[in-house]
N, C-alpha and C positions, 0 to 999 in steps of 0.2 A: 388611504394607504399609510399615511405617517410613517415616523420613522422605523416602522417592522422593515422593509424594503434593504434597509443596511443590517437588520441580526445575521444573515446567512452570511457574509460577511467579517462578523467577528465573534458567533457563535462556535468555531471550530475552536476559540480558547478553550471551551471545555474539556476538549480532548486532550488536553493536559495533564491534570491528574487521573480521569479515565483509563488513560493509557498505564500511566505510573500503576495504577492497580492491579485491572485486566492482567496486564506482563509479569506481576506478582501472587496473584493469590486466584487465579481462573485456571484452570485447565488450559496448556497452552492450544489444544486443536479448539478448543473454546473461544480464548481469547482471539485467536487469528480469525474466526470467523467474524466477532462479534467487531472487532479494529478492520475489518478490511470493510465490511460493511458499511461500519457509520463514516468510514473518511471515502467512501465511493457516494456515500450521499449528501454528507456535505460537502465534497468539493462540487458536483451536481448542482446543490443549491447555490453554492458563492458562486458559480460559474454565469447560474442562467441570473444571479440577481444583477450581474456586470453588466449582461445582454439588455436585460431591462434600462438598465440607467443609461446603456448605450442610444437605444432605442429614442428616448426623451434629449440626451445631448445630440444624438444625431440629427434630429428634428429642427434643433435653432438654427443648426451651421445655414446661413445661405448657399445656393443654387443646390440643396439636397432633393431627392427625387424622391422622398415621403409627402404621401399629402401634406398641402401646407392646416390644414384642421390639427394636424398632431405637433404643430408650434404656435397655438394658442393657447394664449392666459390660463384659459380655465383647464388647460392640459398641461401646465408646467404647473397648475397650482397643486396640483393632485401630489407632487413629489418635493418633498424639501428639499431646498438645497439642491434645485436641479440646474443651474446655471454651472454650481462645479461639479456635484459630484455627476452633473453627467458625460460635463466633455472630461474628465477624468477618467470616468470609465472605459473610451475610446481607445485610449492608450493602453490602459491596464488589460482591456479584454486581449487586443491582441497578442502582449504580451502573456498572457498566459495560454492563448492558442499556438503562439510559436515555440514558448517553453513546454506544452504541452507534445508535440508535430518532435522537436528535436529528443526529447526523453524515447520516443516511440523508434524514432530511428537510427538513435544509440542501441538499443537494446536490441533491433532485429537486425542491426550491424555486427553486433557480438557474437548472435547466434549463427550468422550467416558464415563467419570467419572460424567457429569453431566446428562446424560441419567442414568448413572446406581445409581444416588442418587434417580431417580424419577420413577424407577422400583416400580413395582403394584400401584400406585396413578392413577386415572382414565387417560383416554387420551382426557383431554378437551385443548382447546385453551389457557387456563390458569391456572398455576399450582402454589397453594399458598401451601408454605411450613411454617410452624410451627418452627420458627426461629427468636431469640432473637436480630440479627444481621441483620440488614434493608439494603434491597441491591434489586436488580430485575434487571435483562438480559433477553437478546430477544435469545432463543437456538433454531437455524436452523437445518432443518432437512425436510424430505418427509412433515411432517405437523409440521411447528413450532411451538413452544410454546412460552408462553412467561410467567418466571418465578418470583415469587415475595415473600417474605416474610410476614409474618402477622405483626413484628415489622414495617416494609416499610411501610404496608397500615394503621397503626395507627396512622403515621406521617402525611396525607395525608387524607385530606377532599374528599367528593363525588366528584367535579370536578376536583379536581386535580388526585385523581385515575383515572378516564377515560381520562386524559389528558396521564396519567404516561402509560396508553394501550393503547395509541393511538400511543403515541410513540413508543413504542418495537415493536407494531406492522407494523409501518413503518420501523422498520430495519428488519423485516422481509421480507415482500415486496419488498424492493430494494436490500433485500438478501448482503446487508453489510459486513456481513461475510466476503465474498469472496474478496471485495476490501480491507478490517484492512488486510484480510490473503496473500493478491499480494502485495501490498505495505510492509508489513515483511518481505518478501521474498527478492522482488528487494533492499531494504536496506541490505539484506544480501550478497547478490549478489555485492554491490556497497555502501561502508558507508558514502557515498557524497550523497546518497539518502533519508539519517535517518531525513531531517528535510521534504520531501514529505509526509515519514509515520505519521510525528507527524502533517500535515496537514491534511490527510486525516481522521483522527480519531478525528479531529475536525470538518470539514465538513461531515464526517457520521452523529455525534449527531445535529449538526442544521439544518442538512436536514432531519432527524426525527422531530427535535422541529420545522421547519415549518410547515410540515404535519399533526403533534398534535394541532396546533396550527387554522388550515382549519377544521380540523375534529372536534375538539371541539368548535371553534368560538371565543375563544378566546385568544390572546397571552399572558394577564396579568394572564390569572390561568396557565397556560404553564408554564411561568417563575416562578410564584411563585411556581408552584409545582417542578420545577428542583431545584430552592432555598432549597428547605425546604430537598430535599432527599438529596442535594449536602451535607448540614448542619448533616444529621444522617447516610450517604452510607458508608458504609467499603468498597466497591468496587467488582467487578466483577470479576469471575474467574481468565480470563485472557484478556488479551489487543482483541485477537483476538472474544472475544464475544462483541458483543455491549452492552453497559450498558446505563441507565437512566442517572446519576450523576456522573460516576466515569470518562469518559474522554473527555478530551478536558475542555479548561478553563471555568469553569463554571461563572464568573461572567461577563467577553465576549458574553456566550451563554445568559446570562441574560437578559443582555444588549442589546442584539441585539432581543431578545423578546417583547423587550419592547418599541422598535423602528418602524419605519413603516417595513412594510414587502418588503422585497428584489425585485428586478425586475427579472421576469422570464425569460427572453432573452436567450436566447445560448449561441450566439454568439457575444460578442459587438464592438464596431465602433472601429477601430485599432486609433481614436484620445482621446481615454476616457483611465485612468488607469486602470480601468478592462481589457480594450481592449488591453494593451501593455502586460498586463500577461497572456492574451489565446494566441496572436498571440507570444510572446515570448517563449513558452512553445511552440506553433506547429513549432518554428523555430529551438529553440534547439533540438528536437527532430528527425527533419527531416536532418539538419546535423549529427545528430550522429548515424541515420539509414544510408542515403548517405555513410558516413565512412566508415560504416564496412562494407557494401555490396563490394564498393569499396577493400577494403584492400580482403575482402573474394574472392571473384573474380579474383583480382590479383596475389593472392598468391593460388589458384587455378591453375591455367593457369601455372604458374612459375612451381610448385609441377608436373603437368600434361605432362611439358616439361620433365625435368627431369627424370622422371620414366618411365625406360625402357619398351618397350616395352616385 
């Protein structure tokens, strides 16, 4: 197994300038795909390679309840460095099963609190709440809604309102949610991942603002209406609801409105910079799945000899 057993581990650096690209020169419903993706499987991977190393520290401790076959020699020899990195791992796994358990229970605390601000108001598609403090989120759910204040919509001309519901209603649709809520997770799981999350929460909102942007017809009332609510937004619940204004850099998002519109491609040519950060991204990832299957297999078979019949 050598040291492959730690790449899943420190292979999510790669996602460093992947992301930096992806978030620049991909398609953003592209890019969010292809970033939600590789940070759900390599956090996946760093996760199960802790379990493994746990696995082997857990074995030495005295009075453990693993056959005692899987804390012999020729079982600790199989992994380097297993006397620390595996009672290391011990601590670490759980900490990121706790930091994992607590991100999950923030996030369906937020949701739970904004259902229950919006208890007896009808159940239409869109819910204007009577608030001094201008802000508007897209809240998923069996029938999403999508939330706004009456301070918001006074900032905000006729088309720029239906630009402002065009949008929430695309992070409906693409159900956004769930990608800000996997990418919090695998950053938790992995803090070599936290600059994926902060891509993806930028390619959520421009992949809403080009959708607003097709549905309404135009990109210049788009941008201007992200301007103007960026300029009055106090922000969104929380990171994990999508908002209008509140994340990812809004003058980026502007900018890029106000530009031609993106190429829709998928996939792009592995000789163009788009193309070196999808196929970068499917390569670090596919190494760092290879690894741990690898090391899990390995250290499988090893575990399988050992324990008596």
């Amino acid at each position: 197994m050598g040291v492959f057993v730690f790449l899943p581990l420190v292979l999510p650096l790669t996602a460093w300038p992947v992301a930096r690209l992806a978030e620049h020169h991909l398609h953003p419903r592209t890019a969010t795909w292809i970033l939600v993706g590789v940070s759900g499987v390599l956090a996946v991977c760093s996760t199960l390679c802790l379990a493994l190393l746990m696995v082997v520290g857990t074995a030495q401790l005295p009075g453990n309840p693993l056959p005692d076959g899987w804390s012999d020699p020729e079982v600790r020899e199989a992994v380097p460095y297993d006397e620390i990195a595996g009672k290391v791992a011990i601590p670490a796994l759980f900490a990121v099963l706790a930091s994992c358990v607590r991100a999950g229970w923030r996030h369906r605390r937020v949701r739970r609190r904004a259902r229950r601000a919006l208890a007896g108001l009808p159940a239409t598609s869109v819910v204007v709440l009577p608030d001094e403090s201008p802000y508007a989120y897209a809240l998923p759910g069996r029938k999403g809604r999508v939330v706004v204040t009456t301070a918001m919509l006074a900032t905000l001309t006729g088309p720029e309102r239906r630009a402002l519901f065009a949008h929430e209603r695309a992070h409906l649709d693409a159900r956004h949610h769930r990608s800000l809520l996997l990418v919090q997770l695998a950053a938790c799981a992995n803090p070599f991942l936290r600059p994926l999350r902060t891509a993806v929460t930028y390619t959520t909102e421009r992949w809403a603002d080009e959708e607003a942007a097709t549905r309404v017809g135009s990109r210049r009332v788009v941008a201007r209406a992200v301007a103007k609510a960026a300029l009055f937004s106090r922000g969104t619940p929380s990171v994990t609801l999508a908002g209008f204004a509140s994340a990812g850099p809004v003058p980026r998002r502007v900018a890029a409105l106000l530009g031609p519109a993106p190429a829709a491609g998928l996939w792009p040519s592995l000789f163009t910079t788009a193309g070196l950060a999808a196929w970068g991204a499917a390569a670090g990832t596919t190494v760092s799945a290879l690894s741990s299957a690898n090391s899990a297999i390995t250290l499988f078979l090893i575990l399988k000899a050992a324990t008596p019949l």
